[in-house]
C-alpha positions in Angstrom: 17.8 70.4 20.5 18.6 66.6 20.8 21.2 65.3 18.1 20.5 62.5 16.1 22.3 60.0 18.9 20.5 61.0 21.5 16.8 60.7 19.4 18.2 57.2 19.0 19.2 56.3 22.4 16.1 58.3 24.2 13.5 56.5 22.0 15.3 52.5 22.1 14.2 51.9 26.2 10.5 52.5 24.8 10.6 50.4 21.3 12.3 47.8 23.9 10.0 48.2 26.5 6.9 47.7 23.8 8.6 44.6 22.9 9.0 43.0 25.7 5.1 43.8 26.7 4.2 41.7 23.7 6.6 39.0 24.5 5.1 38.1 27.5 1.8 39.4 26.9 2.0 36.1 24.2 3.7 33.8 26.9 0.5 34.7 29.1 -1.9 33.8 26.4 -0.3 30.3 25.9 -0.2 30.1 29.7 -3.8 30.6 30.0 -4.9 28.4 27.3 -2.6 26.0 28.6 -4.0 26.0 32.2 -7.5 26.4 31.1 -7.7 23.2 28.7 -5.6 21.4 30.8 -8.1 22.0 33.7 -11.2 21.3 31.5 -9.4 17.9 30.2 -8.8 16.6 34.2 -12.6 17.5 35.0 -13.4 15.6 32.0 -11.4 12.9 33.5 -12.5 13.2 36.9 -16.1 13.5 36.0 -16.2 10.2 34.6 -14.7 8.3 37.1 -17.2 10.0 39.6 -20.2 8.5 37.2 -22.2 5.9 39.7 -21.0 2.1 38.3 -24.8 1.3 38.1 -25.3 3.9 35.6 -23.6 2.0 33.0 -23.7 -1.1 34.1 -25.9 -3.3 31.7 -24.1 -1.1 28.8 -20.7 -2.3 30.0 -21.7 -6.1 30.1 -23.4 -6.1 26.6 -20.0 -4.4 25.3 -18.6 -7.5 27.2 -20.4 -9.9 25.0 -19.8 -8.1 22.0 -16.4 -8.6 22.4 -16.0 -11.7 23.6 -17.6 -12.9 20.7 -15.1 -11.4 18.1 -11.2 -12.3 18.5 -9.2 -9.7 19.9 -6.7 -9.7 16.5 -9.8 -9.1 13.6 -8.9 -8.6 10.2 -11.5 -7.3 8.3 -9.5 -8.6 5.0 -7.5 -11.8 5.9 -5.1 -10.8 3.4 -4.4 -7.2 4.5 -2.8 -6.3 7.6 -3.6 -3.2 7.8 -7.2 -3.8 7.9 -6.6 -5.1 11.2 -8.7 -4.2 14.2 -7.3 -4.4 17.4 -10.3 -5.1 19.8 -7.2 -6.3 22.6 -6.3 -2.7 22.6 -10.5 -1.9 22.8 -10.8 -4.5 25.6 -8.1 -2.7 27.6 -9.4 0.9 27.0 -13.0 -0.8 27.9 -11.8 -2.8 31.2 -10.4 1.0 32.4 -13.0 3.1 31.3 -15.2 0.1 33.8 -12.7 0.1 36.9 -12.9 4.3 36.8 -14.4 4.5 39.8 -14.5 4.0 43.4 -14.5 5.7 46.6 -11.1 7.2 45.7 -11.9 8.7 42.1 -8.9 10.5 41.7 -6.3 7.9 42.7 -8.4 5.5 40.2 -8.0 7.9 37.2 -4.2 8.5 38.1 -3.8 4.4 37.9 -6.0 3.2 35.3 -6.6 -0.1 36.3 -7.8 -3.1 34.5 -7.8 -7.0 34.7 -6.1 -9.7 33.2 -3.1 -10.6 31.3 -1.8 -9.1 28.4 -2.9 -12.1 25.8 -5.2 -12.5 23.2 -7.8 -13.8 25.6 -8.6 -9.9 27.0 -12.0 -10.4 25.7 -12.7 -12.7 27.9 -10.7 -11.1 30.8 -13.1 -8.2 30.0 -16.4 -10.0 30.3 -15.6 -11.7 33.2 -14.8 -7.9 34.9 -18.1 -6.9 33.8 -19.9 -10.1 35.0 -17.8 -10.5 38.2 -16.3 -6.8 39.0 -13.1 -8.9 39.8 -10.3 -6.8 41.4 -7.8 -5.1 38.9 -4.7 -6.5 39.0 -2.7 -4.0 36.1 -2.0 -0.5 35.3 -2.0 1.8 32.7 -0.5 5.4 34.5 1.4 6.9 31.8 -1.3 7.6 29.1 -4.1 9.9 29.9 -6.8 7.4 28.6 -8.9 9.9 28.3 -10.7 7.7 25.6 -11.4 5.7 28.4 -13.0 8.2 30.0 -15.1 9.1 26.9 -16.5 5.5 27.2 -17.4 5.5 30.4 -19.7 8.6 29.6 -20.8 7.0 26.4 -22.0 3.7 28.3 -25.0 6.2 30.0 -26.7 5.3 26.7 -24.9 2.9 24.2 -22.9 -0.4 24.1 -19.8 -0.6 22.3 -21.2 -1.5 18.8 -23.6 1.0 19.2 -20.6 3.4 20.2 -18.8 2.2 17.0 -21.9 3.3 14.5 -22.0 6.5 16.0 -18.1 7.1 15.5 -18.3 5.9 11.9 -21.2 8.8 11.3 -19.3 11.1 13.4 -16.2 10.8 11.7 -18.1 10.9 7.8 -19.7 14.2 9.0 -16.5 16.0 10.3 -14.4 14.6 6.9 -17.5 15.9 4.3 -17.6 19.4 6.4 -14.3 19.7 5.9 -14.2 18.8 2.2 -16.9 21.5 1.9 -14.9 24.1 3.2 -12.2 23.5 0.7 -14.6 23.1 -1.9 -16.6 26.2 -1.0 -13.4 28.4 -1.0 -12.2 27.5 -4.8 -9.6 24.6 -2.5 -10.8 21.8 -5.4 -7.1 20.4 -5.6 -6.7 20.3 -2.0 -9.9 18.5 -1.2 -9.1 15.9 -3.3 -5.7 15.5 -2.1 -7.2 15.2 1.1 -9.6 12.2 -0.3 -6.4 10.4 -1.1 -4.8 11.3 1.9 -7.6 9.4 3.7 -8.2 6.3 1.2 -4.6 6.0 1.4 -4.7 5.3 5.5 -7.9 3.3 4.9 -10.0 6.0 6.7 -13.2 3.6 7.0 -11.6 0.9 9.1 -10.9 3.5 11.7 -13.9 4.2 13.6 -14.6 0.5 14.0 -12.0 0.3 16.5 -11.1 2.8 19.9 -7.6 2.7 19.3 -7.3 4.3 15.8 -10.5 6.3 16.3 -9.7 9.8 18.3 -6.3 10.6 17.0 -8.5 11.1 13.6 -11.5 12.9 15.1 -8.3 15.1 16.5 -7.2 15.7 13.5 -10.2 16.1 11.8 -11.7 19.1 14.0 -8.2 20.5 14.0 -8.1 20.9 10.6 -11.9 22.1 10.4 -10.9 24.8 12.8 -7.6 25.6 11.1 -9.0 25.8 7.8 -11.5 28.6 9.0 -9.2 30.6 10.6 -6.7 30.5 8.1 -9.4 31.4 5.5 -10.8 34.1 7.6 -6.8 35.8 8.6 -7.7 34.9 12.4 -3.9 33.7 12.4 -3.3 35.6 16.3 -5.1 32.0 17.6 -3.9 29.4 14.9 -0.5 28.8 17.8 -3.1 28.6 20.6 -5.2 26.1 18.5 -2.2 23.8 17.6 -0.8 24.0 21.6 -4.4 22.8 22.1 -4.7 20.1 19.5 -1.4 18.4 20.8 -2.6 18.6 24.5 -6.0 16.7 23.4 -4.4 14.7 21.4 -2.4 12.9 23.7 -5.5 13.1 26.5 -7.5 10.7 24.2 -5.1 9.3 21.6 -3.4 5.8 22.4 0.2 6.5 20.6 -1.0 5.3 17.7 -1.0 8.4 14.4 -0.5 11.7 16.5 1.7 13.7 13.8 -1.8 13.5 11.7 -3.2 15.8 14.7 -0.2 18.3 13.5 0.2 17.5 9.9 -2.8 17.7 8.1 -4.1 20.8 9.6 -0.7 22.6 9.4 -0.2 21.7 5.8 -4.2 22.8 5.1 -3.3 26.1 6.7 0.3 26.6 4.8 -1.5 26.2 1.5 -3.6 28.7 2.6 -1.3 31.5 3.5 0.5 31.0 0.6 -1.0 33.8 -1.2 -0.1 36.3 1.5 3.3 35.2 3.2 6.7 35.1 1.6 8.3 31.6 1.7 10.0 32.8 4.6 7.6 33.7 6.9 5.4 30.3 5.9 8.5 28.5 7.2 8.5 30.3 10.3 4.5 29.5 10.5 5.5 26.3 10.4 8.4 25.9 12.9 6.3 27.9 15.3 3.0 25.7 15.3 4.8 22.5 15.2 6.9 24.1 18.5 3.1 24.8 20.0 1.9 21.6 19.1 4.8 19.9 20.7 4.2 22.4 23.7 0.8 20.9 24.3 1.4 17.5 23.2 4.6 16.9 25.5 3.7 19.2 28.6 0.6 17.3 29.2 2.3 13.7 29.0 4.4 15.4 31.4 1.6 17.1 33.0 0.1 13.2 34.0 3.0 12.0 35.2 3.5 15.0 37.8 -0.4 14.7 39.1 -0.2 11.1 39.4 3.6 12.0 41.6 1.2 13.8 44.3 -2.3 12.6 43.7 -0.3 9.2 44.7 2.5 9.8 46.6 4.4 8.3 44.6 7.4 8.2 42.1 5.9 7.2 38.7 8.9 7.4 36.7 9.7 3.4 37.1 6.2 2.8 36.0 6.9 4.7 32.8 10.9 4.8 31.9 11.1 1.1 31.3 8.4 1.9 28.8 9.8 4.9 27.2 13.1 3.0 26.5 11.0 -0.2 25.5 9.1 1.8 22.8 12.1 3.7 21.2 14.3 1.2 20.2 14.0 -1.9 22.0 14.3 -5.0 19.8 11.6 -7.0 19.1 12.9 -10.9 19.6 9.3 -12.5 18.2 9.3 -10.5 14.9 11.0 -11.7 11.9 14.1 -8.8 11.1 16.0 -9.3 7.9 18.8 -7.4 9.9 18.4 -3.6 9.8 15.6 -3.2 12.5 14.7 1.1 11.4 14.8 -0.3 7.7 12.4 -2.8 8.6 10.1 -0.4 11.0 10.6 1.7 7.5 9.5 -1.0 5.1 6.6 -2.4 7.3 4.7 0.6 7.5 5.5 1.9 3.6 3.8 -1.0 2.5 0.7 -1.0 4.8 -0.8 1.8 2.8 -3.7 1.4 0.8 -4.0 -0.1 -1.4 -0.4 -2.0 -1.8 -1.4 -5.2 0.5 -4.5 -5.8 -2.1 -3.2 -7.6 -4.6 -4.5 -7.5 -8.3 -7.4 -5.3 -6.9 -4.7 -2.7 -5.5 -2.8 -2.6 -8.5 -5.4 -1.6 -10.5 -6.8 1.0 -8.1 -3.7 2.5 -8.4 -3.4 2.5 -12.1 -6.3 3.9 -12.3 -5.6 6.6 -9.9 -2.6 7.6 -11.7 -4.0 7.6 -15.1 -7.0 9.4 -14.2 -5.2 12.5 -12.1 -2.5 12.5 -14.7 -2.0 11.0 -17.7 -5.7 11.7 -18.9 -5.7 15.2 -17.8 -1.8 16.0 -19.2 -3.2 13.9 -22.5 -6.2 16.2 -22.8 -4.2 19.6 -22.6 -6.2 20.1 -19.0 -3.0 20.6 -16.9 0.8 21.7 -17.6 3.5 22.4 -15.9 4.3 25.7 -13.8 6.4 28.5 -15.6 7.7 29.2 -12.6 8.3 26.7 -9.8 8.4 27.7 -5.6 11.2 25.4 -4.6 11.5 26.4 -1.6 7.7 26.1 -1.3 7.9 22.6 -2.0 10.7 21.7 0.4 8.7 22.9 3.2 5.8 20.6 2.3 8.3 17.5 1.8 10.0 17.9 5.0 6.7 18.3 6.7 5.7 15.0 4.8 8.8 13.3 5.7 8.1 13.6 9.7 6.4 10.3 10.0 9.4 8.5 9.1 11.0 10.3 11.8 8.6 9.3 14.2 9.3 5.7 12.9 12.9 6.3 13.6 12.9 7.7 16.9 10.0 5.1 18.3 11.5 2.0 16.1 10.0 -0.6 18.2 6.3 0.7 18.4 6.6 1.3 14.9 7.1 -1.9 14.2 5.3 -3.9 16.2 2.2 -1.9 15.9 2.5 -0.9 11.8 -0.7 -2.0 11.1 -2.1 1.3 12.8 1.0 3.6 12.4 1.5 3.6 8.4 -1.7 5.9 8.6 0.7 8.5 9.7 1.3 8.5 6.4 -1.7 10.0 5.2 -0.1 13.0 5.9 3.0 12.1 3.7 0.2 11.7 0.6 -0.9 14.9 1.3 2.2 16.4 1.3 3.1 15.0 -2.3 -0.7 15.9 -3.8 0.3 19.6 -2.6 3.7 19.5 -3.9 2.1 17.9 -7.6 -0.4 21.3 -7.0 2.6 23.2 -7.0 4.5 21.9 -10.2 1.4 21.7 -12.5 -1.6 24.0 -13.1 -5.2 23.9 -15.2 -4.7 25.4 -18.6 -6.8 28.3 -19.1 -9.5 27.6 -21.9 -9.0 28.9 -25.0 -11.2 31.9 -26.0 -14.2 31.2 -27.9 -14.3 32.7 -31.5 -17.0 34.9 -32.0 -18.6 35.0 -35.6 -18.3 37.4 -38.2 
């Protein structure tokens, strides 16, 4: 008969062994999903730079009048910066998605060329590539630009302002299905945190311009997908589905707000699992999508630079270091700096959300946004405060609502130069507070009805 030691040390090889299976039956998942999206993303890619030029042609050149006919810095308030579209930016990804072609389709998506100089005169750089098919004379190898490639496949059929219309619908459908979900599944407080969230980043100037568009359509079906799965316990592919988010994120986004690809879904999801995970394990849910999303978002940067090492035979690290170093803290000589260059990248952005650049008009909306959430309802006896408060709840949605100042801090210079896209990171800060004021305050239950007699 075995003692009680040996039980022990006869059964701990197979609780071991059963561990280790599942370790590395998990790596293989993530590996897979990995490979398979990544392999789906470079057809993408490669599929559109194999699209005949004629295809597209007559699309491409009325995009190339559309913009040459709007300035390549548009403000759709002159007072408000962050109203700003950046059609430059558009031109760019335009001129690429044009010059993705050729008899050598894989070199040409690896180098994303375009022509002309970097000035505000890339409109007309642009429609005189269209006109002229003049020879490229930049590059653009260490983003993806897989928006660039969406373009390409989208001028089969539409021009840019056609393209535009169809983003703006594209992007009100995803935001209402998601506010339906919430709505649908007793989520009232968190649909309308989400409202703000998005009137806060001035949601409807986004699809009118390339840049800021596809980092929110990210978002958006990452948190439509998220939400479900959350909702319906299907947590086993929540990791793979924030792995994937970050890998097409930085495909199609243009380094403009990629922690709202992360961010909002995560803290949907979080609020979700509340109910069934300590506050433990929801800050472990949270450290392990953000290290997935990360996963994705990182290993297919790096990912790009590799192919384009042996698609080109080349070394493409001193077409992208000098950029890296540029973006994260490089200082900017042309700006006005009152001294403090991170306090400033701070500041900018801070004050870019809506609606604090609209004057009287902005100060009013936000009166009334406070009075209406609060004061009316505390005043009315609709809402109180918690008996008893989750701090430790509430800590993990500030520090999730805090990242985008660390994003500002470790990429100072593209911060600041470019705030009047990057504040909209912050939409996930506003979320973050509405779901920390859902956790201080609740509805006060309606008093029973006296019955007669």
């Amino acid at each position: 008969m075995l003692t009680k030691k040996q039980v022990v040390l006869h059964e701990r090889p197979a609780f071991f062994e059963n561990d280790w299976w599942c370790y590395m039956k998990a790596i293989s998942k993530y590996v897979l999903v990995f490979l398979i999206v990544f392999f789906v993303l470079f057809a993408f890619l490669l599929g559109a730079a194999n699209i005949p030029d004629s295809a597209g042609q007559k699309r491409f050149e009325e995009s190339g009048e559309y913009m040459a006919e709007h300035d390549t810095v548009t403000l759709v308030h002159e007072f408000a910066q962050s109203s700003r579209l950046d059609y430059y930016a558009d031109c760019v990804t335009l001129s690429i998605a044009y010059y993705l072609h050729g008899e050598h389709p894989l070199e040409s998506a690896m180098w994303a060329n375009y022509y002309g100089n970097n000035s505000n005169m890339m409109n007309q750089y642009l429609l005189e590539t269209v006109q002229t098919d003049v020879e490229p004379d930049q590059e653009y190898l260490r983003y993806w630009h897989g928006n660039a490639a969406a373009m390409r496949y989208l001028h089969l059929f539409w021009n840019i302002k056609t393209i535009y219309m169809l983003h703006t619908v594209l992007m009100a459908a995803l935001i209402l299905i998601l506010l339906w979900i919430l709505w649908k599944n007793g989520m009232r407080g968190e649909a309308v945190a989400f409202i703000l969230a998005m009137v806060s980043a001035a949601v409807w100037i986004v699809p009118w311009c390339l840049e800021y568009t596809y980092a929110f359509l990210c978002m958006l079906v990452a948190a439509i997908i998220g939400t479900l799965l959350a909702l319906r316990g299907k947590d086993y592919w929540i990791g793979s589905l924030f792995m994937i988010t970050g890998m097409v994120t930085v495909f199609f986004d243009f380094l403009t707000t990629e922690t709202l690809s992360l961010l909002i879904p995560l803290l949907l999801i979080l609020r979700i699992q509340r109910k069934e995970k300590s506050v433990k394990q929801l800050w472990l849910t949270a450290v392990k999508y953000c290290a997935m999303w990360l996963i994705g978002y990182l290993g297919m940067w790096v990912m790009k630079w590799a192919l384009a090492s042996v698609i080109l035979h080349i070394d493409v690290m001193p077409y992208v270091r000098g950029h890296i170093v540029e973006r994260l803290n490089a200082y900017v000589a042309s700006y006005y700096v009152t001294g403090n260059f991170y306090l400033d990248a701070l500041v900018k952005n801070l004050l870019k959300i809506f609606p604090l650049e609209y004057g009287f008009f902005g100060k009013v909306l936000i009166f009334a946004l406070v009075f209406g959430l609060f004061i009316l309802p505390v005043a009315l006896g609709r809402i109180n405060l918690r008996e008893k408060i989750n701090g430790k709840r509430i800590a993990l949605y500030a520090v999730l609502g805090f990242v985008p100042y660390v994003r500002y801090l470790v990429v100072t210079n593209h911060s600041f130069v470019h705030c009047f896209f990057t504040y909209r990171s912050q939409a996930a800060t506003v979320l973050a507070i509405c779901l920390i004021m859902l956790e201080l305050v609740q509805r006060t239950p309606r008093k029973a009805v006296a019955q007669d007699g």
